[in-house]
N, C-alpha and C positions, 0 to 999 in steps of 0.2 A: 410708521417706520420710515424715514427720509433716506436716501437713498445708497449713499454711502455705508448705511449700518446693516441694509439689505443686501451690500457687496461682501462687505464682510465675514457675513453670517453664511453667506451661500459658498463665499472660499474654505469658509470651516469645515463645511459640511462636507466638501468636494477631499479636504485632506485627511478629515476622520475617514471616511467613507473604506479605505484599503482595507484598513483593522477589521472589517466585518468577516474579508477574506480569512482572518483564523481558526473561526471556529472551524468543528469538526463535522464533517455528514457521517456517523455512524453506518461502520458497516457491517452485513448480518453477516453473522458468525456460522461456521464450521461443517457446511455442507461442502461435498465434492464437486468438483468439475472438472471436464475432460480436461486433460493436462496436466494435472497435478499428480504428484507420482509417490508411490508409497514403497520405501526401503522396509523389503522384507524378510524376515531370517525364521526358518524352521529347525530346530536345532536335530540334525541327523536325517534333516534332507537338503542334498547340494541345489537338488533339480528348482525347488522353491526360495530358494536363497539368493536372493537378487533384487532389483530396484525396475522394477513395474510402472508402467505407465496408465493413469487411469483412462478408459475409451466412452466414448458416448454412450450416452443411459441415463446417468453415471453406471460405468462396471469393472472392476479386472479381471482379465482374463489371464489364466494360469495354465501351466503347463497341464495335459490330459484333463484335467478339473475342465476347463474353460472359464467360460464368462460368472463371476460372481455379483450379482448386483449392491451397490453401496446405492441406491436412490431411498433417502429418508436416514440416511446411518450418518451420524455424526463423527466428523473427522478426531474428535476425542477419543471415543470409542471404537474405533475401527481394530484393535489388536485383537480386543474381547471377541468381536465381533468374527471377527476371520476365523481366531483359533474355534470361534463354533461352527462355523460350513465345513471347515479342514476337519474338523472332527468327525465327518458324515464320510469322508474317505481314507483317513489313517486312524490308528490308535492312539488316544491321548496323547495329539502334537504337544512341541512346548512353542509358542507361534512370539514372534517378536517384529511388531512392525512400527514405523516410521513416517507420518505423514511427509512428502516434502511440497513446498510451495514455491515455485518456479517465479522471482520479482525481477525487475528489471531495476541494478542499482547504477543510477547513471549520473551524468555531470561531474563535476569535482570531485572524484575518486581514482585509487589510481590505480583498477582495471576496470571500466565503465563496460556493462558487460549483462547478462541473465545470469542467475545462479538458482539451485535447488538451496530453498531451505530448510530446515526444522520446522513443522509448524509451529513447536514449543520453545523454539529460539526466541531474543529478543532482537530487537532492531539496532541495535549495534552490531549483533552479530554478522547481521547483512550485509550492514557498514564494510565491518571486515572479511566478510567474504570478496570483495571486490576490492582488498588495502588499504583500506579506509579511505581518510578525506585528505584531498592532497594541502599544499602550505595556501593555494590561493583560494581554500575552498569557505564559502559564508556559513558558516553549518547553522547561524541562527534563521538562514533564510531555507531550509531544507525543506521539504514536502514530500507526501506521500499520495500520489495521483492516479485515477484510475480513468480510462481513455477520455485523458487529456484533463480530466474533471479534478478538483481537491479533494481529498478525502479527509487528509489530516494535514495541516500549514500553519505557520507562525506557530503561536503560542501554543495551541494545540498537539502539533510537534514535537517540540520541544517538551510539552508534561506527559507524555506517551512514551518519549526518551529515557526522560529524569526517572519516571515510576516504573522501567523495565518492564514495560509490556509487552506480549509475544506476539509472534503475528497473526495466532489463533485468536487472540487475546482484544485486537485491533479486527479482525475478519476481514484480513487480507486473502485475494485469492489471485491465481498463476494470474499472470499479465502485468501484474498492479505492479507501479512503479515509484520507488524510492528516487529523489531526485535531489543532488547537491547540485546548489550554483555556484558559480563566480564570485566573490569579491568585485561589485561594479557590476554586475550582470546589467546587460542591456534591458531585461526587464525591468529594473528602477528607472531608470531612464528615460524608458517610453510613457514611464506613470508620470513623470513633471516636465515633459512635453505637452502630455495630454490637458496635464493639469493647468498648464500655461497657454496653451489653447483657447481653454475651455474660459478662464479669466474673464475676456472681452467680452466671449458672447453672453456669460452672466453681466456685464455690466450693459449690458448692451441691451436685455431683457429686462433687468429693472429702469434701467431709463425708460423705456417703453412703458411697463405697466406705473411709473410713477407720473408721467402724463395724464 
């Protein structure tokens, strides 16, 4: 291969190379963790009618009741599940509970901010829990990140969007962060800096190994 066509081929590879950023890291689904809070209603009890916060273990802890343990209990199931501990101290509750999952919707939106979710909401919802995406926001450049890492980006995003998936659905948990950018985000930016950087020293390496 002479060495020009060696420049070439390694510029390709430096401008496909972003696109691998899309795909998704699959994340596991519907266990609890501290943080996440569960909107709860007993119907003809005020005392347990309220939005709970889950504490380390995983557990909630309730009024006189105390501490319930949810470690191994799927946030799907958690209604079934309570109205049978609550059943060990009232008489046939009618129990109605609410997972919520605490995301951070940030950048280009116009209250960038934490919110409680649904865990059965979709990710639009989230959108607008924060007023959606503001006029300068890239919504095809959005991502959903967990410290600091991609979880779901580019395309991947984007068909998590389109097919209404929930955030139970995606195994999102508290912390995890929904992120609009810019329009021109400086992150494009630094990518064909880097890439134009990087130019020379590829040509610069195949001159070397073509010696």
């Amino acid at each position: 291969m002479n060495p020009r066509m060696a420049v070439r081929l390694l510029v390709l590879l430096l401008l496909i190379r972003p696109l691998a950023g899309q795909t998704a890291t699959r994340a596991p689904q519907g266990d609890f963790e501290p943080g996440d809070q569960i909107l709860l209603e007993v119907e003809g009890d005020s005392q347990f009618t309220h939005i709970f916060n889950v504490g380390p273990g995983p557990a909630l802890t309730l009024p006189v009741i105390g501490a319930i343990p949810l470690g191994g209990v799927r946030r799907a199931n958690v209604e079934a599940y309570l109205a049978e501990q609550l059943a060990k101290y009232m008489k046939h509750p009618v129990v109605h509970a609410k997972v919520l999952v605490r995301l951070g919707v940030l950048g280009e939106v116009e209250h960038p901010g934490y919110y409680a979710v649904p865990a059965g909401a979709v990710v639009s919802d989230a959108l607008m829990a924060a007023g959606g995406p503001t006029k300068d926001a890239k919504f095809t450049g959005a991502r959903i990140e967990r410290e600091g890492k991609g979880l779901y980006e580019g395309n991947a995003f984007q068909d998590a969007f389109a097919r209404g998936m929930t955030i139970e659905g995606l195994g999102l948990r508290t912390g995890d962060r929904i992120v609009v950018p810019r329009r021109g985000d400086p992150e494009h930016t630094v990518r064909i800096i880097s890439l134009i950087v990087a130019i020379p020293v590829a040509i610069f390496t195949v001159k070397q190994l073509a010696r």
